[in-house]
C-alpha positions as CSV (number, residue, x, y, z in Angstrom):
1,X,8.2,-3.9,14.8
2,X,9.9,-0.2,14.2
3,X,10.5,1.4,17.8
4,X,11.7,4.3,16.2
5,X,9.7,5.8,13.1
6,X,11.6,9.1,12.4
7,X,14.8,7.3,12.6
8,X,13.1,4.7,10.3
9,X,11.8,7.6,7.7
10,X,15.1,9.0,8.1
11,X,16.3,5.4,6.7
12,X,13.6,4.8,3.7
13,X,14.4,8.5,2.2
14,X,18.5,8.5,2.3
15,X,18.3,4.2,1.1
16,X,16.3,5.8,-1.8
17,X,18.2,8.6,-2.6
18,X,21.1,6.0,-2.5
19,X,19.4,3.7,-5.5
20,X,21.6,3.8,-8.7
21,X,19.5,0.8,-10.1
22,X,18.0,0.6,-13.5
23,X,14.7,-0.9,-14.6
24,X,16.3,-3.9,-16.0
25,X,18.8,-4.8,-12.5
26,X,15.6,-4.2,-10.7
27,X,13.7,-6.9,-12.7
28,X,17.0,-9.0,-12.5
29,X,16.7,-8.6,-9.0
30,X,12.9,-9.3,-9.3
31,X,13.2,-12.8,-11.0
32,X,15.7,-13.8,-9.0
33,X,13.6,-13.5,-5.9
34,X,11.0,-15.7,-8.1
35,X,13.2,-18.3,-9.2
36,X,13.7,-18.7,-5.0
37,X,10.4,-18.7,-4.2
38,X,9.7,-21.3,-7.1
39,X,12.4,-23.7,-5.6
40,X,11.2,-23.5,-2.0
41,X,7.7,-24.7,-3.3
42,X,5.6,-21.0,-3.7
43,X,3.9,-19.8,-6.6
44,X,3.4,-23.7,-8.1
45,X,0.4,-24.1,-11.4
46,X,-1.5,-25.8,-9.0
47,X,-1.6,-22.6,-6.8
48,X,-2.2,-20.0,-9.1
49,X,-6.2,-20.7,-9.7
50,X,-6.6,-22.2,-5.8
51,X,-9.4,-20.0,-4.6
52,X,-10.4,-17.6,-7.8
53,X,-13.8,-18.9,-7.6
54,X,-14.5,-16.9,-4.5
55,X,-12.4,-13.9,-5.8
56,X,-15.1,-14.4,-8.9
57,X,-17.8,-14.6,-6.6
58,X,-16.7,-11.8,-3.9
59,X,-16.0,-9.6,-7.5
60,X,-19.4,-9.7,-8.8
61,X,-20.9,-9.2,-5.3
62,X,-18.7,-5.7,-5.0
63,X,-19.6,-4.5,-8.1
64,X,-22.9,-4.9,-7.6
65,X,-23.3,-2.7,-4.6
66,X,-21.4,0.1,-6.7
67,X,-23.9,3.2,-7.2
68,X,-22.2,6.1,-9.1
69,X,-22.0,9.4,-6.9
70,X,-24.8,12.1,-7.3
71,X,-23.9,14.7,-9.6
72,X,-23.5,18.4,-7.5
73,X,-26.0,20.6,-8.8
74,X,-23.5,23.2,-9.9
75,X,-25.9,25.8,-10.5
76,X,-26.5,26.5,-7.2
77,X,-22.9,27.7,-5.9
Protein backbone atom coordinates (compact mmCIF):
# COMPACT_ATOMS: atom_id res chain seq x y z
CA UNK A 1 0.00 0.00 0.00
CA UNK A 2 1.67 3.69 -0.86
CA UNK A 3 1.64 5.67 2.59
CA UNK A 4 3.11 8.43 0.87
CA UNK A 5 1.51 9.52 -2.73
CA UNK A 6 3.45 12.72 -3.46
CA UNK A 7 6.65 11.08 -2.62
CA UNK A 8 5.40 8.18 -4.74
CA UNK A 9 4.44 10.73 -7.92
CA UNK A 10 7.63 12.32 -7.16
CA UNK A 11 9.09 8.59 -7.88
CA UNK A 12 6.91 7.51 -11.14
CA UNK A 13 7.80 11.10 -13.02
CA UNK A 14 11.86 11.29 -12.21
CA UNK A 15 11.94 6.88 -12.90
CA UNK A 16 10.42 7.98 -16.23
CA UNK A 17 12.34 10.70 -17.16
CA UNK A 18 15.26 8.35 -16.24
CA UNK A 19 14.12 5.56 -19.12
CA UNK A 20 16.74 5.37 -21.98
CA UNK A 21 14.96 2.14 -23.29
CA UNK A 22 14.07 1.48 -26.79
CA UNK A 23 10.97 -0.25 -28.29
CA UNK A 24 12.90 -3.30 -29.02
CA UNK A 25 14.85 -3.66 -25.09
CA UNK A 26 11.32 -3.02 -23.86
CA UNK A 27 9.79 -6.00 -25.77
CA UNK A 28 13.13 -7.92 -24.78
CA UNK A 29 12.30 -7.16 -21.53
CA UNK A 30 8.62 -8.07 -22.26
CA UNK A 31 9.24 -11.71 -23.46
CA UNK A 32 11.40 -12.33 -20.99
CA UNK A 33 8.85 -11.77 -18.35
CA UNK A 34 6.70 -14.33 -20.63
CA UNK A 35 9.09 -16.92 -20.98
CA UNK A 36 8.93 -16.83 -16.81
CA UNK A 37 5.48 -16.82 -16.54
CA UNK A 38 5.38 -19.80 -19.12
CA UNK A 39 7.82 -21.87 -16.95
CA UNK A 40 6.11 -21.28 -13.65
CA UNK A 41 2.80 -22.81 -15.27
CA UNK A 42 0.79 -19.26 -16.46
CA UNK A 43 -0.54 -18.50 -19.69
CA UNK A 44 -0.65 -22.60 -20.81
CA UNK A 45 -3.13 -23.47 -24.48
CA UNK A 46 -5.36 -24.98 -22.11
CA UNK A 47 -5.87 -21.55 -20.40
CA UNK A 48 -6.13 -19.21 -23.10
CA UNK A 49 -9.96 -20.15 -24.20
CA UNK A 50 -10.95 -21.19 -20.30
CA UNK A 51 -13.97 -18.98 -19.75
CA UNK A 52 -14.48 -17.06 -23.35
CA UNK A 53 -17.84 -18.48 -23.54
CA UNK A 54 -19.04 -16.18 -20.87
CA UNK A 55 -16.87 -13.19 -22.19
CA UNK A 56 -18.98 -14.18 -25.56
CA UNK A 57 -22.02 -14.23 -23.72
CA UNK A 58 -21.41 -11.09 -21.26
CA UNK A 59 -20.22 -9.26 -24.90
CA UNK A 60 -23.37 -9.75 -26.73
CA UNK A 61 -25.44 -8.85 -23.53
CA UNK A 62 -23.43 -5.22 -23.39
CA UNK A 63 -23.83 -4.53 -26.71
CA UNK A 64 -27.13 -4.90 -26.68
CA UNK A 65 -28.02 -2.39 -24.09
CA UNK A 66 -25.88 0.21 -26.13
CA UNK A 67 -28.40 3.07 -27.45
CA UNK A 68 -26.47 5.80 -29.38
CA UNK A 69 -26.70 9.35 -27.59
CA UNK A 70 -29.44 11.89 -28.73
CA UNK A 71 -28.21 14.21 -31.18
CA UNK A 72 -28.28 18.18 -29.51
CA UNK A 73 -30.60 20.11 -31.53
CA UNK A 74 -28.00 22.68 -32.47
CA UNK A 75 -30.35 25.05 -33.76
CA UNK A 76 -31.45 26.05 -30.72
CA UNK A 77 -28.10 27.61 -29.00
Amino acid sequence: MITDPERFSAYEATSRAKDNLSLAQKYKILEGLYREARRMGHFTEEDFLDGIENDIRLASLLKQNVRKPPREDRSRS
